[in-house]
C-alpha positions in Angstrom: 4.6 20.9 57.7 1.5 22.5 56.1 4.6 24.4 53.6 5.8 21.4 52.7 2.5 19.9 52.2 1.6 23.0 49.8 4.8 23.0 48.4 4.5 19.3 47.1 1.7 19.7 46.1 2.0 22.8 44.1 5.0 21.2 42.6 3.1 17.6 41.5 0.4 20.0 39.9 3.3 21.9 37.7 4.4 18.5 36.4 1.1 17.2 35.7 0.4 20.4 33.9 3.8 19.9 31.7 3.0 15.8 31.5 -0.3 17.7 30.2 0.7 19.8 27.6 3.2 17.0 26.6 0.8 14.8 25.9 -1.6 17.2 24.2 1.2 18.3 21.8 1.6 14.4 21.0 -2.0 13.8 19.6 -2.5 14.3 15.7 -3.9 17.3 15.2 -5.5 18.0 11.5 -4.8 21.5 10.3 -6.9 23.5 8.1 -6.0 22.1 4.8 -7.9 22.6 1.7 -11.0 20.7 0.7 -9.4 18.9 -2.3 -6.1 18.7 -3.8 -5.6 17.6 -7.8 -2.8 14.4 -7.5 -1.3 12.7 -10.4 0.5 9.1 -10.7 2.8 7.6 -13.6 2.4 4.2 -15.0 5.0 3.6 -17.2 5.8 0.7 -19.9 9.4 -0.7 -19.4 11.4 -4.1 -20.3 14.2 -5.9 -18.5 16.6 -5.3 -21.8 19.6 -3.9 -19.4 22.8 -5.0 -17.7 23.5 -3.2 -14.5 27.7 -3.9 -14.4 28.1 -0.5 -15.8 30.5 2.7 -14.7 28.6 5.4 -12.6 28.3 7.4 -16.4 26.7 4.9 -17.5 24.3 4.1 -14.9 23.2 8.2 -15.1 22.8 7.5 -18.7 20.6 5.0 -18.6 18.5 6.6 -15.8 19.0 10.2 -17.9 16.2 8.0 -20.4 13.8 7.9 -17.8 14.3 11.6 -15.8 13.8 13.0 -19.5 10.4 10.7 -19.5 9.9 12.2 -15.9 10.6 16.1 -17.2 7.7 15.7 -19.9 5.1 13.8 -17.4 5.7 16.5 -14.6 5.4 19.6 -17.3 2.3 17.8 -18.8 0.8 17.0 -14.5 1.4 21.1 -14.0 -0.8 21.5 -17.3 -3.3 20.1 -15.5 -2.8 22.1 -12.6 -1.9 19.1 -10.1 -0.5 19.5 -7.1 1.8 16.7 -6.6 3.3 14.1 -8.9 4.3 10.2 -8.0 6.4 8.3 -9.9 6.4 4.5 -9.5 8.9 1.8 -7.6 11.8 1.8 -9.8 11.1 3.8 -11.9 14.6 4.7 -12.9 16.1 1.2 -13.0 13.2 -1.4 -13.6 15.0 -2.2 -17.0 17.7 -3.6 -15.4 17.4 -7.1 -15.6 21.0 -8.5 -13.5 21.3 -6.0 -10.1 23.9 -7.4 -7.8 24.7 -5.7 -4.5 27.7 -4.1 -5.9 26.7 -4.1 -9.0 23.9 -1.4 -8.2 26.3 0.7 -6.5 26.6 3.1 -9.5 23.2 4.2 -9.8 22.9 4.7 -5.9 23.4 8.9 -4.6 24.0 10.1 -1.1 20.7 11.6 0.2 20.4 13.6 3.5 18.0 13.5 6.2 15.6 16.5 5.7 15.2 16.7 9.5 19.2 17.3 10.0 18.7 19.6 6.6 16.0 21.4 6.4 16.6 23.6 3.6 18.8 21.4 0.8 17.5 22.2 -2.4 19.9 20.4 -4.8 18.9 22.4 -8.0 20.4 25.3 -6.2 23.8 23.4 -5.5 25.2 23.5 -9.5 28.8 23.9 -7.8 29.0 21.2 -5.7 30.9 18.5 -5.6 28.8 15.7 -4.3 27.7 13.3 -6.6 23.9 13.9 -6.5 23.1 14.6 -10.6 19.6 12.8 -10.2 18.4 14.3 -7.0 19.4 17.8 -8.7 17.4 16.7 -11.6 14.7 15.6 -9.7 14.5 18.9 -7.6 14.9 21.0 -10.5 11.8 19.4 -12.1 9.8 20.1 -8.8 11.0 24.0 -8.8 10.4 24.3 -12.5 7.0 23.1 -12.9 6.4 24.2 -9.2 4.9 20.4 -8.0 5.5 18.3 -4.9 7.5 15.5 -7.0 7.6 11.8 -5.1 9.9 9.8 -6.7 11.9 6.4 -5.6 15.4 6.4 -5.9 18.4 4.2 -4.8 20.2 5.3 -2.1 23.7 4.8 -0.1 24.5 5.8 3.0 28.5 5.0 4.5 29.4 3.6 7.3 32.8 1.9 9.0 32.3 -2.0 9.6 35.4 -1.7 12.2 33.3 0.7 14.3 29.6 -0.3 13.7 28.1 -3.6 14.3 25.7 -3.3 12.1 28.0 -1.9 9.3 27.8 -4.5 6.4 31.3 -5.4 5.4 31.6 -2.9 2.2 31.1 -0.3 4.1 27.8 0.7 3.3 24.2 0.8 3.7 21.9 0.9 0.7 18.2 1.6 0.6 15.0 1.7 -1.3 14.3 4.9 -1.2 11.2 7.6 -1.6 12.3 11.4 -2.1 9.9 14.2 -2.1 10.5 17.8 -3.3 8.3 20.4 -2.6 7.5 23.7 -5.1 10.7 25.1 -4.4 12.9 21.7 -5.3 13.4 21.6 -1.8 14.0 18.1 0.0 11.0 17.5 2.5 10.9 13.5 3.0 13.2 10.6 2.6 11.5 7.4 3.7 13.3 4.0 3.3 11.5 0.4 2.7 11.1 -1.5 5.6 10.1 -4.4 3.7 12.2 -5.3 1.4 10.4 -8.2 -1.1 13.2 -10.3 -3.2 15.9 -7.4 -3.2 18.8 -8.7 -1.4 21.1 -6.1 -2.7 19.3 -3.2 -0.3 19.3 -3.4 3.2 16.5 -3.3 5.5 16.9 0.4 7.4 17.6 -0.1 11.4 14.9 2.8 12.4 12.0 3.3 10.4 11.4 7.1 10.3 7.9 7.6 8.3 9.0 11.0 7.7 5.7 13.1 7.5 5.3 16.7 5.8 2.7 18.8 5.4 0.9 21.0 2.3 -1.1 23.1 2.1 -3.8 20.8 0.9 -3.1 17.7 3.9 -1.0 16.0 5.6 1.4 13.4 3.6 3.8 10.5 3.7 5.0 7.9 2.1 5.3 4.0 1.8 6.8 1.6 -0.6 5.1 -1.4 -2.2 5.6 -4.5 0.3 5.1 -2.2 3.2 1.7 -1.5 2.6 0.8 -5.3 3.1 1.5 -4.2 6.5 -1.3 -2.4 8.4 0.8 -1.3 11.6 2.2 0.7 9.1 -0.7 2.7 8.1 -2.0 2.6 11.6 0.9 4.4 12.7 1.0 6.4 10.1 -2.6 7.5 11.2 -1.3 7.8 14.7 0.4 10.8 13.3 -2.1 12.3 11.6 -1.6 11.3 8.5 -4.6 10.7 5.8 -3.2 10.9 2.4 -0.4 7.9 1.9 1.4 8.1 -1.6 2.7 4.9 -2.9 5.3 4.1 -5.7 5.4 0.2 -6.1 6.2 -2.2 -8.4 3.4 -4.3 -7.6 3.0 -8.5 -8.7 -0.4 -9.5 -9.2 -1.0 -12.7 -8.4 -4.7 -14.0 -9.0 -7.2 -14.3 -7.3 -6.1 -12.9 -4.2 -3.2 -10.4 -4.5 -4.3 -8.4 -7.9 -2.9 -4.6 -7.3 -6.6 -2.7 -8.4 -8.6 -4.5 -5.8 -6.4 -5.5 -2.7 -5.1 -1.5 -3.0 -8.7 0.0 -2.8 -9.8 -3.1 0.1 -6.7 -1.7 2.2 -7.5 2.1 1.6 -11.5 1.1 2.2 -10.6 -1.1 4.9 -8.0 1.7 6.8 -10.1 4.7 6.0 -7.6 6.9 4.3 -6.8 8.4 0.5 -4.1 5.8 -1.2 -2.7 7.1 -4.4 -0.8 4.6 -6.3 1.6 4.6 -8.5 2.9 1.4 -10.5 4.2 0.3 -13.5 4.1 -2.0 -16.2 7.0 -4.9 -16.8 6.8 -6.5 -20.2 9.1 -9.3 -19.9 11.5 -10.1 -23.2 10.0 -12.7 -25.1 9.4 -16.4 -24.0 10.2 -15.2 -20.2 7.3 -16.2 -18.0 6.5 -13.5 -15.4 3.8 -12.0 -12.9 1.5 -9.5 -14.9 2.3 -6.3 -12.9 0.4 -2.8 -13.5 -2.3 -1.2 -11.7 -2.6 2.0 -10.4 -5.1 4.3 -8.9 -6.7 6.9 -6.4 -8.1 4.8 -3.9 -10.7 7.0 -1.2 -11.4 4.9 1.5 -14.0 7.1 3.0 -15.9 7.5 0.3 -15.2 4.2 -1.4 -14.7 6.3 -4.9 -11.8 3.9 -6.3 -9.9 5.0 -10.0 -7.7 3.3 -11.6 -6.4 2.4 -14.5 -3.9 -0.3 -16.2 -2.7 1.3 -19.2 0.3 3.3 -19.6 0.7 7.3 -19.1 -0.6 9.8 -16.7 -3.1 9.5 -14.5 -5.0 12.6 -12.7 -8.0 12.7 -10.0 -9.4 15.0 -7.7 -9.3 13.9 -4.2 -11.5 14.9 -1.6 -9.5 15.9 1.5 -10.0 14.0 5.0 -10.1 16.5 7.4 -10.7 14.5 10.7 -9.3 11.1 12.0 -10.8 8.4 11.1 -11.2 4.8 12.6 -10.5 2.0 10.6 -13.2 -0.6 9.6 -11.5 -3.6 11.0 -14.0 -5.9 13.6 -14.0 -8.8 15.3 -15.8 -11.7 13.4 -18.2 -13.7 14.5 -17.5 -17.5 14.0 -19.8 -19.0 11.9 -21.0 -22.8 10.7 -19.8 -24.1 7.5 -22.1 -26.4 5.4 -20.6 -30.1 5.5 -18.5 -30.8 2.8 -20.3 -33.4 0.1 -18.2 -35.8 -1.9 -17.2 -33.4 -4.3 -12.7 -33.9 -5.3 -10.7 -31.3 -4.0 -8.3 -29.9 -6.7 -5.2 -28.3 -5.7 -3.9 -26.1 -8.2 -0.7 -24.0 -7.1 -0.8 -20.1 -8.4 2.6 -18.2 -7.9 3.8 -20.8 -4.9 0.5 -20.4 -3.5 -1.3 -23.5 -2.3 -5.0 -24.0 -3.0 -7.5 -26.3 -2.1 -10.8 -25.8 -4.7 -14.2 -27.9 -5.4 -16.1 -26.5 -8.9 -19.5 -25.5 -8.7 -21.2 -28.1 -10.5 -25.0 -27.3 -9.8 -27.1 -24.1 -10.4 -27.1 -23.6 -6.7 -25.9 -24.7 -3.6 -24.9 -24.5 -0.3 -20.8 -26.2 -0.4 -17.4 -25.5 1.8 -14.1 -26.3 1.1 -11.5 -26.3 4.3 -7.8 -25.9 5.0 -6.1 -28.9 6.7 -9.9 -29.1 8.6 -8.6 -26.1 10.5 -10.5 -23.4 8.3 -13.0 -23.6 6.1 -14.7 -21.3 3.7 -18.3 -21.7 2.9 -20.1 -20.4 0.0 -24.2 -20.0 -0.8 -25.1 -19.8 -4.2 -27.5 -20.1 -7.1 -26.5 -18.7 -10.7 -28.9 -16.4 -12.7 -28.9 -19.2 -15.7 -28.2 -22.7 -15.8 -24.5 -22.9 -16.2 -22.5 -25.3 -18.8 -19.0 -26.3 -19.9 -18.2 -22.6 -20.7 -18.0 -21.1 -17.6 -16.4 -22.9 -14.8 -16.2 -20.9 -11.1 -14.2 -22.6 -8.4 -14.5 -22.0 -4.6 -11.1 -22.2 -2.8 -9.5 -21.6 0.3 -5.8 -20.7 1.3 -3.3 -19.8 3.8 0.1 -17.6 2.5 1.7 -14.7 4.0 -0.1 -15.5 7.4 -2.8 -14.9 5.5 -6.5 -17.1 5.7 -8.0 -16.5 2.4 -12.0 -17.3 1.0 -12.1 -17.1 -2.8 -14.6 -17.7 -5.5 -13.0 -17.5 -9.1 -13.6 -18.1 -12.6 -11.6 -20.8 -13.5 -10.7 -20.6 -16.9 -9.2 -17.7 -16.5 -7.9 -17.7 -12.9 -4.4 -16.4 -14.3 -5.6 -14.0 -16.6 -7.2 -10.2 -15.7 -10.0 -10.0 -17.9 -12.6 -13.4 -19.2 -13.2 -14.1 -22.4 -15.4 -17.1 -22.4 -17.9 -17.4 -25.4 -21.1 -17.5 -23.4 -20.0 -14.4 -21.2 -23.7 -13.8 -19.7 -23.8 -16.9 -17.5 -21.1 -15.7 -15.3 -23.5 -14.2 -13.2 -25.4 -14.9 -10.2 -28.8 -14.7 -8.6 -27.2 -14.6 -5.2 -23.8 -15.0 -3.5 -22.7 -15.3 0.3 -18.8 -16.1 0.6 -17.7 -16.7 4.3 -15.0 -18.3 6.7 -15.5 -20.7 9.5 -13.4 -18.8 12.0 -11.2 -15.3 11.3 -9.1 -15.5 13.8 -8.1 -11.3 14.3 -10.4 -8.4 12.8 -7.9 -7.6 9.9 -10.5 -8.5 6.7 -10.1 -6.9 3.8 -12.7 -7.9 1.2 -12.4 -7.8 -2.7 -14.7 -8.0 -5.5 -14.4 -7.8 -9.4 -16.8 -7.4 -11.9 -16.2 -7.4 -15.6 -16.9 -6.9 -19.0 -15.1 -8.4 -22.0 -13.5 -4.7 -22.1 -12.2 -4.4 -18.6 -13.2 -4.8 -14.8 -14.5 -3.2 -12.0 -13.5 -3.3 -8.0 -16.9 -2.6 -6.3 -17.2 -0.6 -3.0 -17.1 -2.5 0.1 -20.0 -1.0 1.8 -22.2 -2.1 -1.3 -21.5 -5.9 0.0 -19.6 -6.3 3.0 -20.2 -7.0 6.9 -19.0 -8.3 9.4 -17.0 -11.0 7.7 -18.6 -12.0 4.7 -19.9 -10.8 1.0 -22.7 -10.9 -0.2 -24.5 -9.9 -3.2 -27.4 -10.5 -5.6 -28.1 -10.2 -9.4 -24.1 -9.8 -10.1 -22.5 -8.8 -13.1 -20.2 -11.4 -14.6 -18.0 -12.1 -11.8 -14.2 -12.6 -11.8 -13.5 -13.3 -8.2 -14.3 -12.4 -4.8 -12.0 -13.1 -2.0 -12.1 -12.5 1.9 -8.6 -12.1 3.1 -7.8 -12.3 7.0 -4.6 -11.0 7.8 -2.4 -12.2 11.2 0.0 -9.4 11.7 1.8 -10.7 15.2 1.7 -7.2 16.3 -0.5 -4.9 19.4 -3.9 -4.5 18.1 -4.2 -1.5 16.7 -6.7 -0.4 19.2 -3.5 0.0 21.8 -1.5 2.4 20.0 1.0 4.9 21.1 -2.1 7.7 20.6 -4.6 5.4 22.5 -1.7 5.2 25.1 -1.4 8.9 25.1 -5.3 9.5 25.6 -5.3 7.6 28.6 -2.2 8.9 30.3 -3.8 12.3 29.5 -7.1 11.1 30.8 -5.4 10.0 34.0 -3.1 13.1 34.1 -6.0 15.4 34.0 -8.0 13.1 36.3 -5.4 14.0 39.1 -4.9 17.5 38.6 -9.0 17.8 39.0 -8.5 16.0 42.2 -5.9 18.2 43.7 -8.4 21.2 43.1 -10.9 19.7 44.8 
C-alpha cells in the first residue's frame, strides 16, 4: 500500500511538473531586443480612375504602377537606414473603382502559410511555375534593399465546394491579406482581415491566425484597418507578447468621432503599445462626394509621443522599444450626475449615417447636458477665454454607432472639415473644459482631443487631460473637438484572458506540487 501511495504520488508530481513547464512555456516572454528600431510608413495619393474586368496581364500591369512606386519608397526607407517598411491597405488596387467578386480574381496570388513553409523566398523561385509575380516582386524588394517589407495584398486560396461546407460555390476563398518579408525576401507572416468593412468580394477567414514574428529589434504582427476597432484583438495580440502592431488601412474619417490621427494614437495610448500606421489618400474623380481618408503616424502609447502626418510620401520615426508587458489603461467609470437639461432645441444633424443629438453653446459659460433617448447623457462644464459671437459656433453632442456611447464637443462650422478657418480664429478657445458621460457602461474609453491652428492640428496626450472617464482642460488652444468614446465589445473582459488563465492554473499547479513536499 505505502508503494502505491509513493508511486501515485510521485507520478501526480511528474505531471504537475510537465502541466508546469507547459504553462511556463505559454506566457509571453519579451526577448532582448534592441532599444529602438527606425520604422517607415507610405502614404500614397491615388484616384478611383480604374476598371477591375481586366485579364490577369492586365491586372499585374496596373499593379506593376504601384510596385515600381513601392521599389523607389523601399530604396529611399534603406537610405534612411530603417528597419522595416509598411505599405498601406490597398495599396496595389485602391484605383480600382468597380471590384466584383470575380472580377478581382485576376489581381489575387496564391500565398502559403509561413508556418507550413518556413523558408519560401519567392525572389529565389525565378523558375517556377506558380503564378506569384507580385509576391516575387515584393520579396525581391525586401532582399535587395535588405528591409522587413509589410505590404497588403489580395489573396486566394482553393477549395472544393462538393467536399467543404464552408467552400463558397466558386471554389475559392479570397482574403485581405498582409505579407511580411524579412531581409532575406523571405516570407515570415500572412495575416488575413477578420473584419471585413464594405468588401463583400473577400471572405471573412474561418481561423484567425495573428501570425507573430520576431526581429531583432521586437516582437511584431500585424492587423488590418477595421480590425483595430477591435480591442480583443490587440489584447490578444498582447497575450502573446506582442508590443509593436503595424497597420496598413485605408482608413474613413468620419468627424468628430472616427478621424484616423486621433482615434489611432487614443487606441495605442489607451492599449499601451507602439501602433505604426500606414494609410493613404483617395482623391475621388470630380463631383463624387466621399469620406476624406489619410492619416498616418507612429503612435507610442507608453510614452504618448504621437507623429503623424497627412500629406503624401514617406514617413520615418524612431521608436522607442517596449521591453516589458504592459497593462492597458482601460477602468471602470464611475457614474456621475449630469446637469439638467435647460430649454435649449436639440438639433440632430446626421454625419456619415451617424445619428446626433447637439444643443450650441450659446453663453460664455455654463454648466449643460445633452442625452441619448434619456438613457445616456453627456454633460459638459464650460466657460470660453473671450466672449464668443456669430463666428465661432461649438456644439455639444452625444451618440451611439458601432456599439459605441460617444461625448463630443465640436466646432460646428466646420464639423465635416479637418482643419477651421473661421475669421475670428482666437475665440475658439476656452478658459476651462470638463466633458463627461452619465453612465459608461464597460471600461473601454478611449479619449480624443484636437487642437489647431489655421495650418494644421494637433492630437494631445491623454495623460495631459484624461481620468477616469472624463477630459478636462484649461486655457486651450483653439479647439476642434474632443470626444469620449465608450466602446461595448460583447466579449470576456480582457482581465480573463487566456494568459490570466494560464497564471492561475500555474499558480494552482505550483500550489500543489509545494503541498506534496511538505
Amino acid at each position: 500500500m505505502a508503494a502505491d501511495n509513493f508511486f501515485n504520488s510521485t507520478r501526480l508530481r511528474i505531471l504537475l511538473s510537465i502541466l508546469v513547464c507547459c504553462l511556463l512555456s505559454s506566457l509571453p516572454v519579451l526577448a532582448a531586443y534592441d532599444d529602438s528600431y527606425t520604422v517607415s510608413v507610405y502614404q500614397p495619393r491615388m484616384t478611383k480612375t480604374e476598371f477591375s474586368n481586366v485579364t490577369r496581364e492586365g491586372a499585374l500591369a496596373l499593379m506593376n504602377r504601384h510596385i515600381l512606386n513601392y521599389e523607389v519608397r523601399a530604396k529611399e526607407a534603406a537610405r534612411r537606414k530603417s528597419q522595416i517598411l509598411v505599405f498601406p491597405e490597398y495599396g496595389l488596387y485602391a484605383d480600382i473603382k468597380d471590384f466584383t467578386r470575380d472580377s478581382i480574381e485576376n489581381f489575387l496570388e496564391i500565398i502559403p502559410d509561413p508556418k507550413v513553409n518556413i523558408t519560401w523566398t519567392p525572389c529565389d523561385l525565378e523558375n517556377t511555375t506558380d503564378d506569384i509575380t507580385i509576391q516575387r516582386k515584393i520579396s525581391c524588394m525586401a532582399k535587395k534593399n535588405k528591409l522587413y517589407i509589410v505590404a497588403n495584398v489580395g489573396e486566394r486560396e482553393p477549395c472544393v465546394f462538393n467536399y467543404n461546407s464552408s467552400c463558397p460555390m466558386d471554389g475559392r476563398y479570397q482574403y485581405n491579406t498582409n505579407v511580411v518579408y524579412d531581409p532575406k525576401g523571405t516570407l515570415v507572416s500572412r495575416y488575413r482581415k477578420k473584419h471585413l468593412f464594405h468588401e463583400p468580394y473577400f471572405n471573412t477567414p474561418r481561423v484567425t491566425d495573428h501570425q507573430v514574428f520576431n526581429t531583432p529589434f521586437g516582437k511584431f504582427a500585424s492587423l488590418i484597418c477595421f480590425d483595430i476597432y477591435f480591442q480583443y484583438e490587440i489584447e490578444e495580440l498582447k497575450d502573446e507578447g506582442v508590443l509593436n502592431i503595424l497597420f496598413p488601412n485605408m482608413w474613413f474619417n468620419i468627424p468628430p468621432l472616427f478621424l484616423s490621427v486621433p482615434l489611432h494614437a487614443s487606441i495605442a495610448w489607451a492599449s499601451n503599445i507602439n501602433l505604426i500606421s500606414a494609410n493613404l489618400i483617395m482623391d475621388e474623380p470630380q463631383g463624387v462626394t466621399a469620406y476624406r481618408t489619410g492619416g498616418s503616424g507612429f503612435y507610442s502609447g507608453m510614452s504618448g509621443e504621437f507623429s503623424y502626418s497627412h500629406v503624401p510620401g514617406l514617413l520615418t520615426a524612431n521608436m522607442t522599444n517596449i521591453k516589458y508587458h504592459t497593462h492597458s489603461r482601460f477602468e471602470k467609470v464611475p457614474k456621475r450626475k449630469t446637469p439638467v437639461r435647460g430649454n435649449q432645441t436639440v438639433h440632430n444633424p446626421i454625419f456619415a449615417d451617424i445619428l446626433f443629438y447637439t444643443i450650441e453653446l450659446t453663453d460664455y459659460s455654463g454648466n449643460v447636458s445633452v442625452c441619448y433617448d434619456s438613457t445616456f447623457c453627456c454633460g459638459l462644464e464650460y466657460e470660453f477665454e473671450l466672449p464668443i459671437n456669430d463666428s465661432v459656433s461649438y456644439w455639444l453632442g452625444v451618440a451611439n454607432t458601432f456599439n459605441i456611447d460617444a461625448c463630443t464637443v465640436f466646432l460646428g462650422n466646420q464639423t465635416l472639415g479637418m482643419i477651421p478657418v473661421d475669421k475670428d480664429f482666437q475665440r475658439a478657445k476656452f478658459k476651462s473644459i470638463r466633458l463627461f458621460a452619465s453612465d459608461f457602461d464597460t471600461p473601454f474609453v478611449f479619449p480624443q482631443v484636437i487642437v489647431t491652428n489655421r495650418e494644421t492640428y494637433e492630437v494631445l496626450d491623454p495623460i495631459s487631460y484624461y481620468k477616469n472617464g472624463e477630459i478636462y482642460l484649461s486655457h486651450t488652444s483653439p479647439l476642434h473637438s474632443m470626444s469620449l468614446l465608450n466602446r461595448d465589445y460583447h466579449r470576456i473582459p480582457v482581465s480573463i484572458s487566456h494568459r490570466t488563465i494560464s497564471s492561475v492554473l500555474l499558480v494552482i499547479a505550483m500550489l500543489v506540487l509545494s503541498l506534496l513536499h511538505i
